[in-house]
VOGUVO-854181 format. One record per residue (C-alpha): residue number from 0; residue in three letters; x, y, z. Coordinates in steps of 0.2 Angstrom, whole numbers, plus 5000, padded with zeros to 4 digits. Example, Ala and Ser with C-alpha at 12.3 -4.5 7.8 and 13.67 -1.06 7.14 Angstrom:
! residues 2
<atom k="0" r="ALA" X="5062" Y="4978" Z="5039"/>
<atom k="1" r="SER" X="5068" Y="4995" Z="5036"/>
! end
This chain:
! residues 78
<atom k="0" r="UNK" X="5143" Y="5152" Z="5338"/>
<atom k="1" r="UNK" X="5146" Y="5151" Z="5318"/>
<atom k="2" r="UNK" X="5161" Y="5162" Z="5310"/>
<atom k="3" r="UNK" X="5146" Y="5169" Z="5301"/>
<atom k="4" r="UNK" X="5134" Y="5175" Z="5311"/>
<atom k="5" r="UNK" X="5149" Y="5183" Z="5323"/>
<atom k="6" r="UNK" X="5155" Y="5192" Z="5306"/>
<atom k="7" r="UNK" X="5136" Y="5198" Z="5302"/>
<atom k="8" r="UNK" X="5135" Y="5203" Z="5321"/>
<atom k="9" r="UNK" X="5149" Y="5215" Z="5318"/>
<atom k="10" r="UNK" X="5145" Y="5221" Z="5302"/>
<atom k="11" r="UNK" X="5129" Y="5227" Z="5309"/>
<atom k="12" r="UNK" X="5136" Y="5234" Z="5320"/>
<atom k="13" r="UNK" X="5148" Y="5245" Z="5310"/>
<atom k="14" r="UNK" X="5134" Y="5247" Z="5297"/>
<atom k="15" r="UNK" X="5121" Y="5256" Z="5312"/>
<atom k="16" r="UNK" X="5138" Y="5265" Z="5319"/>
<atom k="17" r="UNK" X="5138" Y="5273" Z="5303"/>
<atom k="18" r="UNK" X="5124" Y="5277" Z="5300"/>
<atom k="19" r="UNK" X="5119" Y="5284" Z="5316"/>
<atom k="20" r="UNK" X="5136" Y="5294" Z="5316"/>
<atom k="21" r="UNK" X="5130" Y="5302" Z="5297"/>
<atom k="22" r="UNK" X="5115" Y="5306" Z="5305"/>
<atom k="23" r="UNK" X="5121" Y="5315" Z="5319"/>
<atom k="24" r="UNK" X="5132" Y="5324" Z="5310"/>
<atom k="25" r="UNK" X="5119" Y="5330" Z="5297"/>
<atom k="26" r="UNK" X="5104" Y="5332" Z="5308"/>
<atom k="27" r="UNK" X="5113" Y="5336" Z="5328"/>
<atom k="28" r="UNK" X="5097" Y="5326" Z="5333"/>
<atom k="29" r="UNK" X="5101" Y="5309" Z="5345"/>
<atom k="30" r="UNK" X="5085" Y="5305" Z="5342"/>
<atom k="31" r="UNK" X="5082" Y="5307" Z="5323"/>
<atom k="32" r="UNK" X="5099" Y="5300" Z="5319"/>
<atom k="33" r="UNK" X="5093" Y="5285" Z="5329"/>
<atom k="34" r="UNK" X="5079" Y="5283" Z="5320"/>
<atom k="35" r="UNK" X="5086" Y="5283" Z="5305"/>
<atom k="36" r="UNK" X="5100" Y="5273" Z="5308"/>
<atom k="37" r="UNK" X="5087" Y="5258" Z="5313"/>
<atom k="38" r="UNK" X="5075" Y="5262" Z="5299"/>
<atom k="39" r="UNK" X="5088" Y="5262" Z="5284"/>
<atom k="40" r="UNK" X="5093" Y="5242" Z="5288"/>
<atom k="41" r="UNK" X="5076" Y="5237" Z="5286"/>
<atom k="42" r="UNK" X="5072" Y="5247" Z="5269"/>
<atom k="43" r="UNK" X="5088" Y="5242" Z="5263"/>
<atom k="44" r="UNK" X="5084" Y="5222" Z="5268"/>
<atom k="45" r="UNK" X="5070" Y="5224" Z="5259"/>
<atom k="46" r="UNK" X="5075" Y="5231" Z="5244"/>
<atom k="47" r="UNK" X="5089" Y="5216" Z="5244"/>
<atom k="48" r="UNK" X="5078" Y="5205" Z="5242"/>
<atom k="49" r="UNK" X="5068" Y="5211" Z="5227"/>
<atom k="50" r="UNK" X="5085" Y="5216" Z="5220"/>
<atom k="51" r="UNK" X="5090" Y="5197" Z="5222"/>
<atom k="52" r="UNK" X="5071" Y="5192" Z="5215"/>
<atom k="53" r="UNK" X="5074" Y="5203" Z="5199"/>
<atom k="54" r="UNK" X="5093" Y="5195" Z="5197"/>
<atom k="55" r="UNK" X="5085" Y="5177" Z="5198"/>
<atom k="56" r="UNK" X="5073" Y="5180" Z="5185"/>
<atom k="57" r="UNK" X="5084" Y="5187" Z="5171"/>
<atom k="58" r="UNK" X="5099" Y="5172" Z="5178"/>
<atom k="59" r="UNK" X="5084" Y="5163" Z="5172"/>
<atom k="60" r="UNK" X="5081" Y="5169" Z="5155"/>
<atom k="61" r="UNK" X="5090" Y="5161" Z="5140"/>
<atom k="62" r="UNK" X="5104" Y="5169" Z="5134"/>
<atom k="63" r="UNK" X="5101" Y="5179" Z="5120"/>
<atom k="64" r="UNK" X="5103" Y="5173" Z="5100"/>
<atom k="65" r="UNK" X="5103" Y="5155" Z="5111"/>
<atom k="66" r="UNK" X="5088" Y="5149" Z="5100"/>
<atom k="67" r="UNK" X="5084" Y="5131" Z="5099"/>
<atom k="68" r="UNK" X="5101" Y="5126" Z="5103"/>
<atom k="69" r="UNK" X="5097" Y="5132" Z="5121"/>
<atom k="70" r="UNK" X="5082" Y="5124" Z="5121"/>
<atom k="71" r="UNK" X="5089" Y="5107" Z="5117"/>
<atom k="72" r="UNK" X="5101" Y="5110" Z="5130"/>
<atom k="73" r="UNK" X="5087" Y="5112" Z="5143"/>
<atom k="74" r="UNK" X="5078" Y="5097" Z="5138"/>
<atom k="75" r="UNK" X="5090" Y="5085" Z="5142"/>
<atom k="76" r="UNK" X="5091" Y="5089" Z="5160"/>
<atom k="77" r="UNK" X="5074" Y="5088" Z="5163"/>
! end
């Protein structure tokens, strides 16, 4: 098994400890705090992702005031 996936293994499991611990303590439902705890991950996953969509696309503008400098730039590695 991959340093990696043991490292993201524990960090769920310290992310979903926390989570469900906050919810417990602001709810005093097992099964609400549960709930959230589980749901939170996904929303967040997801929300990562068009976080990381939005990042890509203005990585990929030119930098500004670049002009046609930038452009001949670009050409070359085409």
């Amino acid at each position: 098994m991959s340093l990696d996936l043991i490292k993201t293994g524990t960090y769920l499991t310290i992310h979903l400890t926390v989570g469900f611990t906050v919810a417990y303590l602001m709810t005093g439902s097992v099964a609400l705090a549960g709930g959230i705890a589980l749901i939170e991950p996904v929303i967040n996953a997801v929300a990562f992702f068009f976080h990381e969509q939005a990042w890509k696309k203005i990585q990929a503008r030119p930098p500004r005031g670049s002009g046609r400098d930038w452009l001949r730039g670009q050409a070359a590695f085409a």
